[in-house]
C-alpha positions in Angstrom: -22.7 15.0 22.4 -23.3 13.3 19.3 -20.5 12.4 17.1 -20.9 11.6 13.2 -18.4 10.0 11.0 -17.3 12.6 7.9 -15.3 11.5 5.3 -14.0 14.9 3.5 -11.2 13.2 1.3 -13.9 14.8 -2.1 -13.7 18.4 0.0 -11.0 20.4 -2.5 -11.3 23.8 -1.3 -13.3 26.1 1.1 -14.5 30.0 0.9 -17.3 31.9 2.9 -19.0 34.8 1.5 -22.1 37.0 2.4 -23.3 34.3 5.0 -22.5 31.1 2.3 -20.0 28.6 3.3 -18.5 27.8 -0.7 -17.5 24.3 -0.9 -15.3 23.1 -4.0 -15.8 19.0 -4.3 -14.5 16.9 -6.3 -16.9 14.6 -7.5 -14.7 12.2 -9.7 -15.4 13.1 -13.1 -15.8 17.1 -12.4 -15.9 19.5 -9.7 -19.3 21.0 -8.3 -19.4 24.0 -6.0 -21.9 24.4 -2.9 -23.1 27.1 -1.3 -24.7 26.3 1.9 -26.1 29.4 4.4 -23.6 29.2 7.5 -22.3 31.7 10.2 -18.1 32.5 9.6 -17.3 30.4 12.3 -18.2 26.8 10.4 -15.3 28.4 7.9 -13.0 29.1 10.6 -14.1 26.1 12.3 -13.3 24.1 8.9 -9.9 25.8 8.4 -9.0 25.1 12.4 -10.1 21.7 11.5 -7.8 21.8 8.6 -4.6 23.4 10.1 -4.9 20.2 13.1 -5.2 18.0 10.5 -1.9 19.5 8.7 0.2 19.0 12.0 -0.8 16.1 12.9 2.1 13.7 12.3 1.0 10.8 9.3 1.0 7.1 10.9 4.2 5.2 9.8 3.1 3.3 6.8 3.0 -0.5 7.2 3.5 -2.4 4.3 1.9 -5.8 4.1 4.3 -8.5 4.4 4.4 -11.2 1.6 2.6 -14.1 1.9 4.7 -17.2 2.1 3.6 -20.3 0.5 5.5 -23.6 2.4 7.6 -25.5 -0.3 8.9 -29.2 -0.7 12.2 -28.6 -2.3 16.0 -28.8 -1.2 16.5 -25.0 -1.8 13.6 -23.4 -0.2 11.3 -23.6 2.5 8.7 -21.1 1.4 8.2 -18.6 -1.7 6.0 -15.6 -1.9 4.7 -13.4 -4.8 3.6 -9.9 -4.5 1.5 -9.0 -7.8 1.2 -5.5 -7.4 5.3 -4.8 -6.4 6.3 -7.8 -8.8 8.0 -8.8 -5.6 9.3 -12.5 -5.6 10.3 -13.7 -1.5 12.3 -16.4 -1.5 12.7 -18.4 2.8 16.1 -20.1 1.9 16.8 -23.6 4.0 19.4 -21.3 5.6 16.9 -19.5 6.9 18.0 -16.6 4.9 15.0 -14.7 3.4 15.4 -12.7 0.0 13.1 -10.5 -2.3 13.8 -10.7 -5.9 12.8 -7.3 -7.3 10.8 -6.8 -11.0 9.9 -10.5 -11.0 6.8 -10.5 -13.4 3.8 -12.9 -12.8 4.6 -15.3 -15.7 8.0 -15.9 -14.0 5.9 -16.6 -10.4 3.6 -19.1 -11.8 6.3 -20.9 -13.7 8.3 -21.2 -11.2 6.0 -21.7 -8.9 4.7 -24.7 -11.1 7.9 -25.9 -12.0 8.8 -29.8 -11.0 12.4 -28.7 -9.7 12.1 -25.3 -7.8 15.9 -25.2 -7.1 17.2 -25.6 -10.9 14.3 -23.0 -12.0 15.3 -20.6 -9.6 19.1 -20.9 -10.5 18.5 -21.0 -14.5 15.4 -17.9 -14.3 15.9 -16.0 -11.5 19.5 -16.5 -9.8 21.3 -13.3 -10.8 19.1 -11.9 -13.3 17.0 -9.7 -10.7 18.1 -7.1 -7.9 17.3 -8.6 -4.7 17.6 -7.6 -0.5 18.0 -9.5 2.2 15.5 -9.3 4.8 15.5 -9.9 8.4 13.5 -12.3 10.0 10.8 -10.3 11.1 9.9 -9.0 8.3 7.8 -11.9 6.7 5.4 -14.6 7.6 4.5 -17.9 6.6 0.8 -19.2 5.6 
């Protein structure tokens, strides 16, 4: 047996008529229908292929964990920035670890430049964002 890698993630919709397999794709910018000669049972065997697909239970999504950026300061012992999120972590000398939520990147790089990370953090950030707690597994330090 030979086995092939197919990616069918532009495949939108299948049909078979009069000894065509009709393939809908989506090519990005439009749609383009196929008709390539095949017996019934490449459609059946699609939509079989399909229905396993359907019941087959999704992976538990993973989300990346923040990198943490070590610190020299009395409050903290690491801060993290997630762009994408607008995420701000915050490794506490407690060893308490928080995420401030809706942080935008000007905020980061200010703070992340500032001389005193402590009073910036308490005059820009301290109670002016949501924030969880995190448990300790759930972050890592570069």
């Amino acid at each position: 047996m030979r086995l092939s890698k197919v990616d069918l993630s532009g495949l939108v919709a299948i049909a078979h008529s009069d000894g065509y397999l009709q393939l809908l794709l989506d090519r990005g910018d439009e749609l383009e229908f196929l008709e390539i000669p095949a017996p019934i049972q490449a459609y059946e065997g699609l939509q079989q292929l399909n229905e396993a697909i359907a019941q087959t239970p999704a992976l538990p999504f993973e989300e990346e964990p923040i990198a943490m950026l070590p610190v020299s300061s009395s409050m903290a012992i690491a801060v993290g920035y997630d762009r994408d999120e607008q995420i701000l972590q915050v490794e506490f000398q407690s060893g308490s670890v928080y995420q401030y939520l809706g942080v935008d990147e000007d905020t980061w790089e200010d703070l992340h430049a500032s001389d005193s990370l402590g009073s910036f953090f308490n005059q820009e950030i301290k109670g002016r964002y949501d924030c969880d707690r995190l448990d300790n597994a759930d972050y890592t330090i570069d």
